[in-house]
Rosetta silent file (secondary structure, phi, psi, omega in degrees, C-alpha in Angstrom):
SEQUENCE: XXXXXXXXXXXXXXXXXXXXXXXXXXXXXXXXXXXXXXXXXXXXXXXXXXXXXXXXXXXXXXXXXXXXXXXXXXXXXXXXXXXXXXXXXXXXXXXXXXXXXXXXXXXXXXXXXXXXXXXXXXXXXXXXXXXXXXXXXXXXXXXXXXXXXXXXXXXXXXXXXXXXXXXXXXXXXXXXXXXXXXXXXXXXXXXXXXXXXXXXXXXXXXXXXXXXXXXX
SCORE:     score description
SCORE:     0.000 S_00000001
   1 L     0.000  140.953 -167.391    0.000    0.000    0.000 S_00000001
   2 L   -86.518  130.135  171.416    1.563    3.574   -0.979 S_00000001
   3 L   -16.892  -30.644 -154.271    2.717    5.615    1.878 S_00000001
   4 L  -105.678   -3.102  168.015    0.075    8.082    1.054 S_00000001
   5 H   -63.118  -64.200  171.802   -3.006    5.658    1.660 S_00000001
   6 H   -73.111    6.048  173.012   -3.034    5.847    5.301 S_00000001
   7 H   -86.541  -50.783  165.404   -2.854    9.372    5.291 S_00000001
   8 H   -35.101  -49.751  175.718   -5.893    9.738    2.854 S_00000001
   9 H   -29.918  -65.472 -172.965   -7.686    7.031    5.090 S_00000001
  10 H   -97.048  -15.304  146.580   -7.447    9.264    7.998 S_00000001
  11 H   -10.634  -48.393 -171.995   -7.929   12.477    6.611 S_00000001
  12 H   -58.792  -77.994 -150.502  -11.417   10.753    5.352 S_00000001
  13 H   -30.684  -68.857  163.374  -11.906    9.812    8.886 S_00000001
  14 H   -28.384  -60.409  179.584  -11.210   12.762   10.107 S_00000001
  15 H   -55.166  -63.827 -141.027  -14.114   14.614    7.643 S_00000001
  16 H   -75.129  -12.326  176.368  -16.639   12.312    8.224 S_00000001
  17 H   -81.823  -26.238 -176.943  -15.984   12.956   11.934 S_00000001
  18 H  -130.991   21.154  144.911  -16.354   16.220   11.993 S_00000001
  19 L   -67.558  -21.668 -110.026  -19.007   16.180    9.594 S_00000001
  20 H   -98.510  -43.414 -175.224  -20.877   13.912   11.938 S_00000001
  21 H   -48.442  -20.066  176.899  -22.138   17.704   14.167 S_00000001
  22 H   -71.921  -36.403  176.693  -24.333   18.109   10.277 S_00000001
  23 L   -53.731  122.455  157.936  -26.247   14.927   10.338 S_00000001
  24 L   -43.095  143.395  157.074  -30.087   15.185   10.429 S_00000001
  25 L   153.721  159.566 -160.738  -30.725   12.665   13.303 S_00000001
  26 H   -66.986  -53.341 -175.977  -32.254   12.447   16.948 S_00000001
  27 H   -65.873  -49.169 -157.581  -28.669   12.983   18.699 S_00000001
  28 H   -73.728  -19.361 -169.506  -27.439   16.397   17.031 S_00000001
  29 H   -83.433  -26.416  174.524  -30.788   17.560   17.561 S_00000001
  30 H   -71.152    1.407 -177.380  -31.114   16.738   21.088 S_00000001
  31 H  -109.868  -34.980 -152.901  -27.637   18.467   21.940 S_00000001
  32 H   -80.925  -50.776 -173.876  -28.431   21.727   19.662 S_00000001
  33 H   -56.019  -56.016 -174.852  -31.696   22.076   21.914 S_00000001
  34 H   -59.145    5.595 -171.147  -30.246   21.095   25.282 S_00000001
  35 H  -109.822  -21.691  179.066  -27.364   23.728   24.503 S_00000001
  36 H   -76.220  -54.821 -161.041  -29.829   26.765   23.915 S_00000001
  37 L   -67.864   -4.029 -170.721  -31.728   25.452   26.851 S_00000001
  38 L   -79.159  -37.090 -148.540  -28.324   25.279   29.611 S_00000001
  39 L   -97.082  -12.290 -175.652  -27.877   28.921   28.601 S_00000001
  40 L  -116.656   87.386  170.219  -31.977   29.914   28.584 S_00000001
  41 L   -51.704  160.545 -155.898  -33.642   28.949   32.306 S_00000001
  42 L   -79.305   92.507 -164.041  -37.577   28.151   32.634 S_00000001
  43 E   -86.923  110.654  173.562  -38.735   32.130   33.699 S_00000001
  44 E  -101.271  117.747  149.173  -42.342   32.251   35.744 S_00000001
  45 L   -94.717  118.232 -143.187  -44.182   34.590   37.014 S_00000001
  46 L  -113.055   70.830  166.015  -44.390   33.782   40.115 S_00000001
  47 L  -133.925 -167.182 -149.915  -46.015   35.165   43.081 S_00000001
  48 E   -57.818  155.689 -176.787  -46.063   35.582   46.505 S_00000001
  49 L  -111.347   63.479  178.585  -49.900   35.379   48.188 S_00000001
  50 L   -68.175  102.747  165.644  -48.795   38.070   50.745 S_00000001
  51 E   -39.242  118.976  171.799  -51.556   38.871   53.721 S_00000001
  52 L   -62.989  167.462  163.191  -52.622   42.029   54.389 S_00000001
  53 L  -116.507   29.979  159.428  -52.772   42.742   57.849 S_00000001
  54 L   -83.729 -179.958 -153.397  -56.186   44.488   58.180 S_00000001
  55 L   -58.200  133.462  172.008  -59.350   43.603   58.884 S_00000001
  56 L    89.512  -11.763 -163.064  -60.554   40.953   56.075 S_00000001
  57 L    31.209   99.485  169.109  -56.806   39.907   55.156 S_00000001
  58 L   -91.980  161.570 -158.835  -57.166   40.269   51.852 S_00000001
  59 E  -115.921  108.343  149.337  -54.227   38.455   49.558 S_00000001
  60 L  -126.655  104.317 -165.125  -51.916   40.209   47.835 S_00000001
  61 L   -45.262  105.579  171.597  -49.903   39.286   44.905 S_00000001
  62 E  -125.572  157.006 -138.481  -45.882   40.319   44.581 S_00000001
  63 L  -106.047  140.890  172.443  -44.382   39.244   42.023 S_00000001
  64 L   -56.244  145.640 -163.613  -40.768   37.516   42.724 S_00000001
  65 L    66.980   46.745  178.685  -37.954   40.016   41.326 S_00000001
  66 L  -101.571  162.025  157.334  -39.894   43.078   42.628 S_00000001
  67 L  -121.892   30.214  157.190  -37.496   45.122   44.354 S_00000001
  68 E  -166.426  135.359 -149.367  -38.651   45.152   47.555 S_00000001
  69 L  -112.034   68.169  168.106  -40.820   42.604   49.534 S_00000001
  70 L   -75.939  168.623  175.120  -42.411   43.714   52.911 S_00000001
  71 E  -168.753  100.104 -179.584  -44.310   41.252   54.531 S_00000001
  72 E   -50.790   95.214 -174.787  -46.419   41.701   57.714 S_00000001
  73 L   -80.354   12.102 -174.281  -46.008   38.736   60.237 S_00000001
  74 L  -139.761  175.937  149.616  -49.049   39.316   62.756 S_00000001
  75 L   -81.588 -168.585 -172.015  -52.685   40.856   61.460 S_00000001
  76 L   -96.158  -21.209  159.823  -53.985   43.797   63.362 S_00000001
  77 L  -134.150   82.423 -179.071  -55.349   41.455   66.171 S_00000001
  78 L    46.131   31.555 -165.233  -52.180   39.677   66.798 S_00000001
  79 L   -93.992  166.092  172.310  -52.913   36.853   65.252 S_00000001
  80 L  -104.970  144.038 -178.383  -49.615   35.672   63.147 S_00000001
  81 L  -145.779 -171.887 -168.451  -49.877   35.401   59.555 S_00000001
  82 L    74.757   14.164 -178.680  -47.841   34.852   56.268 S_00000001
  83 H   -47.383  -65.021 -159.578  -46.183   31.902   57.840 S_00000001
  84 H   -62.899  -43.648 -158.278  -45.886   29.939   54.233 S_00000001
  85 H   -87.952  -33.509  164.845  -44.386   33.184   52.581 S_00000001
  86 H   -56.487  -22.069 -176.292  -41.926   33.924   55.043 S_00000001
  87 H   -78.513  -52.808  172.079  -40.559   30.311   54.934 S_00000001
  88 H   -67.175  -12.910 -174.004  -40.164   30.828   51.151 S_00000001
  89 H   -78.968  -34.340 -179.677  -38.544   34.594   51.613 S_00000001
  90 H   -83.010   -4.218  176.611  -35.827   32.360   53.933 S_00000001
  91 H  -104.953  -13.750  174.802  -35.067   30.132   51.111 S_00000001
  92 H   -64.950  -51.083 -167.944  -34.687   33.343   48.779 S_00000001
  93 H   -36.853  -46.219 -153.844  -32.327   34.725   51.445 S_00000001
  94 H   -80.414  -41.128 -174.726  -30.220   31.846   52.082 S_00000001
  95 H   -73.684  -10.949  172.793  -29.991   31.331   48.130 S_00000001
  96 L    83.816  -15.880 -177.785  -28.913   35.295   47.959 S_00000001
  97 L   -67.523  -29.616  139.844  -31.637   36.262   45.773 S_00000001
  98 L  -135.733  142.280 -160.763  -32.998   38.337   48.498 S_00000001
  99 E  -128.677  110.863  168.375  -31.350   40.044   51.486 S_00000001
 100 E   -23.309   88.838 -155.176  -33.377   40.844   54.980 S_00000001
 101 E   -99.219   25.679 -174.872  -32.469   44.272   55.003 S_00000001
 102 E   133.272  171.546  158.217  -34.724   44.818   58.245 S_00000001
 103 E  -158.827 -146.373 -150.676  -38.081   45.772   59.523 S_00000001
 104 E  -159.027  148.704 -179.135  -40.398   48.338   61.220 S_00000001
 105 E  -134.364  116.169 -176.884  -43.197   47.581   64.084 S_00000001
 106 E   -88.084  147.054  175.131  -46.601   49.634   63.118 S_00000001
 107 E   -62.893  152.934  161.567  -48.712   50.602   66.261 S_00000001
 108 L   -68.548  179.452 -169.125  -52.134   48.160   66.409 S_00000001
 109 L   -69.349  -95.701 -172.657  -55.551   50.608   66.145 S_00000001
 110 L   -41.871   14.911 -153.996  -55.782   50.232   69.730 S_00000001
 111 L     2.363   63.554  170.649  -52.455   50.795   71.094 S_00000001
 112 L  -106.238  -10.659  171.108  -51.922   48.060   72.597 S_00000001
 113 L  -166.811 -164.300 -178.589  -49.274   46.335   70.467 S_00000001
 114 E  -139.112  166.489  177.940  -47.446   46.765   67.233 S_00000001
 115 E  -130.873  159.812 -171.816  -47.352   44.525   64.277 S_00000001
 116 E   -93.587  157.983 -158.472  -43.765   43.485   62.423 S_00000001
 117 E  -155.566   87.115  170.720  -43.298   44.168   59.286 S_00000001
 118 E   -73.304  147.020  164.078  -39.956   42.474   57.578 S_00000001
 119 E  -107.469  127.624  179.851  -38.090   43.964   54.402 S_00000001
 120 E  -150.442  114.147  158.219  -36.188   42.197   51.749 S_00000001
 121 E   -44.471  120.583  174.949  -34.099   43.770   49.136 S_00000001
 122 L   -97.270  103.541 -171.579  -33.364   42.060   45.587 S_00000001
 123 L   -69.092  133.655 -163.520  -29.976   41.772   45.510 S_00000001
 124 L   -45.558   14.181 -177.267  -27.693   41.626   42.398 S_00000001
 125 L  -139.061  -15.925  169.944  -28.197   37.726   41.822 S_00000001
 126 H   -94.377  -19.302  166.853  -31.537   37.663   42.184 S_00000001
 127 H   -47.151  -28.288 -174.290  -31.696   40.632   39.433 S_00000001
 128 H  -100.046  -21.065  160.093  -30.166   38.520   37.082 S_00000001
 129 H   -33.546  -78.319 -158.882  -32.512   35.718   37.911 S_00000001
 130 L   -54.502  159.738  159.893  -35.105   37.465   37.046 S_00000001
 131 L   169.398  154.401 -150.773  -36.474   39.372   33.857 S_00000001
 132 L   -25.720  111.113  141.633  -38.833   41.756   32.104 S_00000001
 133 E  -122.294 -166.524 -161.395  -42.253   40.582   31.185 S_00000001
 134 L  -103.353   24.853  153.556  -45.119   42.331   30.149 S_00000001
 135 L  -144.126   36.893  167.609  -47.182   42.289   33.013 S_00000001
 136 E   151.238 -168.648  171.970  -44.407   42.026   35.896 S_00000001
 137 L   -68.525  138.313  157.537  -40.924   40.429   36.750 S_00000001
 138 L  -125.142  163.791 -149.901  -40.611   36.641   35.885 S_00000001
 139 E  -150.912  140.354 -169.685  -37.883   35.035   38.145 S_00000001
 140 E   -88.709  146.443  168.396  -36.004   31.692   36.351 S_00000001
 141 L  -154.591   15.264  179.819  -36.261   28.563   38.848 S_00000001
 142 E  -177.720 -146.619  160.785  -34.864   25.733   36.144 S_00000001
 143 E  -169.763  171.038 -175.650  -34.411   24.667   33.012 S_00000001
 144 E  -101.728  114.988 -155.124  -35.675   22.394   30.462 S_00000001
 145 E  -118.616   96.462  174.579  -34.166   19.341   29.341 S_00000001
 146 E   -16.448   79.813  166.516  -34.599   16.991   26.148 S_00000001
 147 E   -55.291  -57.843 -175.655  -36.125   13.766   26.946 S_00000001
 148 E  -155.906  135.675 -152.325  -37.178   12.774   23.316 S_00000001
 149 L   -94.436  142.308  171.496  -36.864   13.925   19.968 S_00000001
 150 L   -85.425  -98.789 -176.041  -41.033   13.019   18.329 S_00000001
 151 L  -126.665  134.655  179.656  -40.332   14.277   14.814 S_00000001
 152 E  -130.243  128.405  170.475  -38.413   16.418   12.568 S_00000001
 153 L   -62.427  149.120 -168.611  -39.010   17.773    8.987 S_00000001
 154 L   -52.293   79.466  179.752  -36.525   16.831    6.508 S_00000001
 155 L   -11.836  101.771 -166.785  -33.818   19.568    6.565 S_00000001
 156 E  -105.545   95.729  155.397  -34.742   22.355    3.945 S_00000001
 157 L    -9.011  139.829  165.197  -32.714   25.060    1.902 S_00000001
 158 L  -156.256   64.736 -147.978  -34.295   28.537    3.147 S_00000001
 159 L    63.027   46.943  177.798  -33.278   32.088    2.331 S_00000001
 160 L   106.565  -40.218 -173.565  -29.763   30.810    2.281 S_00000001
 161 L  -132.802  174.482 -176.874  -29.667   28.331    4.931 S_00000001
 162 L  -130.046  129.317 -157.870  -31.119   25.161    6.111 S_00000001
 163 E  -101.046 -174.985 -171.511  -33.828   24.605    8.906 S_00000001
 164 L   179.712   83.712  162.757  -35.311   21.695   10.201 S_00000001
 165 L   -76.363  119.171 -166.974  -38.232   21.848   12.328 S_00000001
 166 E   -96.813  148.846  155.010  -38.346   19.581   15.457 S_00000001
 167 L   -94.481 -171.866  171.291  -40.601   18.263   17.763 S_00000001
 168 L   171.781  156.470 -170.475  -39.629   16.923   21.307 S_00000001
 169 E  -112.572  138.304 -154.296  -40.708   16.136   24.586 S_00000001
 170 E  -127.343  143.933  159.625  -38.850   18.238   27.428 S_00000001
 171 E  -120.948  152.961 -171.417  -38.676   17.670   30.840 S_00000001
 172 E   -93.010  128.172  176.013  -38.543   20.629   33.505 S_00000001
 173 E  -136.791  118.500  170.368  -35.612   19.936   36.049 S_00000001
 174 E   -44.284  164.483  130.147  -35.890   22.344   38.795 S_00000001
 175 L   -43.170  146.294  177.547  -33.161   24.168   40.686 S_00000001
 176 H   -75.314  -20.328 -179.587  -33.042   22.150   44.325 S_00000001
 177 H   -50.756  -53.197  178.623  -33.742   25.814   45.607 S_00000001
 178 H   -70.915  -23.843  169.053  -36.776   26.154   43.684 S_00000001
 179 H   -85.147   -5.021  160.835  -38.217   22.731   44.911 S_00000001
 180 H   -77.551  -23.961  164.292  -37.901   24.103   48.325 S_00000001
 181 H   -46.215  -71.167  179.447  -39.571   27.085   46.949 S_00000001
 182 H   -52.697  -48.058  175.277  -42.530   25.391   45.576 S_00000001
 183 H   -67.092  -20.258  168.746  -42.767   23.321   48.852 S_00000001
 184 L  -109.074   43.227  139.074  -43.221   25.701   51.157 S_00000001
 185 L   -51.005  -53.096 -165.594  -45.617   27.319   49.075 S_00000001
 186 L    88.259 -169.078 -173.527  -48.090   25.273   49.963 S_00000001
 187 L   -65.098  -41.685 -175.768  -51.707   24.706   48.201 S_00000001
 188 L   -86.215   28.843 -146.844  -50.882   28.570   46.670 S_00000001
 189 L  -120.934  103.979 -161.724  -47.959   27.829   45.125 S_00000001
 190 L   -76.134  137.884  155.561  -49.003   27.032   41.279 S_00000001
 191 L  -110.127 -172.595 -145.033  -47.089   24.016   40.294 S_00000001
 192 L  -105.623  143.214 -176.997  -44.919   23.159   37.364 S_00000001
 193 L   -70.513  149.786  178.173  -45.736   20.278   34.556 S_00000001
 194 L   -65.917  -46.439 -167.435  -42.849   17.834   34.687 S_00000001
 195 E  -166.767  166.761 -111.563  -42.837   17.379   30.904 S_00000001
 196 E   170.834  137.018 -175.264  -43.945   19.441   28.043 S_00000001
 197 E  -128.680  113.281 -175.357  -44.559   18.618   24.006 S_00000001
 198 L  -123.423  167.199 -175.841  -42.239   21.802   22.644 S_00000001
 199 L  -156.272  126.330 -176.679  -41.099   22.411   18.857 S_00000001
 200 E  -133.071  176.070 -177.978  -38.155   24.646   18.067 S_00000001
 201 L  -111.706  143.912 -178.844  -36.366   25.316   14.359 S_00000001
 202 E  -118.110  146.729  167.246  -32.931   24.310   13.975 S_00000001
 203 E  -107.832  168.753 -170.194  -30.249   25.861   11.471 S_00000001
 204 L  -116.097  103.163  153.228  -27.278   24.021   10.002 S_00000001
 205 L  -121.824 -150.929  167.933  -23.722   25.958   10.433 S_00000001
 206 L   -48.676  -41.690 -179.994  -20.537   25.505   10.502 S_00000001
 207 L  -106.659   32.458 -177.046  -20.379   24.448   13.812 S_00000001
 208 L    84.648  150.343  171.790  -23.167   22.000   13.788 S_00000001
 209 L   -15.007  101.185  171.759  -26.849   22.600   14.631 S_00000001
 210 E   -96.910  164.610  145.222  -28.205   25.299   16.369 S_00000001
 211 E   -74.482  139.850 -168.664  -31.238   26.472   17.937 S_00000001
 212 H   -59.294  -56.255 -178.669  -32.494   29.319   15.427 S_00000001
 213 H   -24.222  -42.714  134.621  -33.027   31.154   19.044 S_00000001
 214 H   -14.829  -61.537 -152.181  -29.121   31.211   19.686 S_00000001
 215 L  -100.187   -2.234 -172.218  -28.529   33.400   16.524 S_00000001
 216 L   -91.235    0.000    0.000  -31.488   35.963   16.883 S_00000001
């Protein structure tokens, strides 16, 4: 065999190896998604069912990534309340995403006692949790992870480049912070589906699949 035969061989090899990141197929697609999804977290909005503490308690909704949280631990006749939201405000705390920056004791009606009133700050790691939606803050608590690819169309020329739309079944894997979140929620605490039937478009570059999401 001529000297120059194994070098062609692995040259070939070589190609077809790093061709391999090009292939249509269930693995490239399941890495191009999972690679958008490490770098894009599952964003909710998600909030707290804070008690007032007058007369009727009425419920009021703040949204996580607000940037500041009071929360009234007694009603106006002493009773204590907000138990469930304070327990999650100690797993924000601990987790840095909010920081206790104090509180303030309002006189009762009667003056006969005061009620407590804690403050928590959103601190420069829970800012970047968090981010804009159009009716409030949404606060990231996971990501989304490729179980199984369903189906994908046949990989199509398109203004220049070539797509491939997939289907796939995703599963949501929490932060462990956030399942301590959601548990001491409680009953008001919405929870999160487990799995998920999602469809994203993929492009073909240089560097192997992407999600289209990635380049916009």
């Amino acid at each position: 065999m001529p000297r120059s035969a194994p070098i062609a061989l692995a040259a070939a090899l070589l190609l077809a190896a790093c061709s391999n990141g090009n292939q249509a197929g269930d693995a490239q697609f399941k890495k191009a998604i999972n690679q958008y999804a490490e770098e894009n977290g599952v964003c909710l909005p998600l909030a707290l069912s804070v008690q007032s503490p007058h007369d009727g308690g009425a419920q009021i909704d703040v949204r996580l990534g607000a940037p500041q949280i009071l929360i009234a631990e007694q009603d106006f006749n002493g009773e204590r309340i907000n138990q469930n939201v304070l327990a999650q405000m100690r797993v924000l705390d601990k987790e840095g995403f909010y920081k206790r920056s104090g509180s303030e004791n309002l006189p009762l009606p009667d003056g006969k006692g005061k009620i407590k009133i804690s403050a928590y700050e959103l601190t420069e790691k829970g800012s970047a949790q968090s981010r804009a939606g159009a009716r409030g803050p949404l606060f990231c608590i996971g990501r989304l992870s490729v179980e199984k690819i369903n189906w994908y169309t046949e990989p199509t020329p398109a203004n220049g480049v070539t797509l491939s739309k997939v289907s796939y079944e995703a599963e949501f894997r929490p932060e462990k912070w956030a399942e301590k979140l959601l548990e001491k929620g409680g009953e008001y605490w919405p929870q999160v589906d487990n799995t998920r039937t999602q469809t994203a478009t993929l492009v073909q570059t240089n560097q192997g699949w992407r999600d289209i999401r990635e380049l916009q």
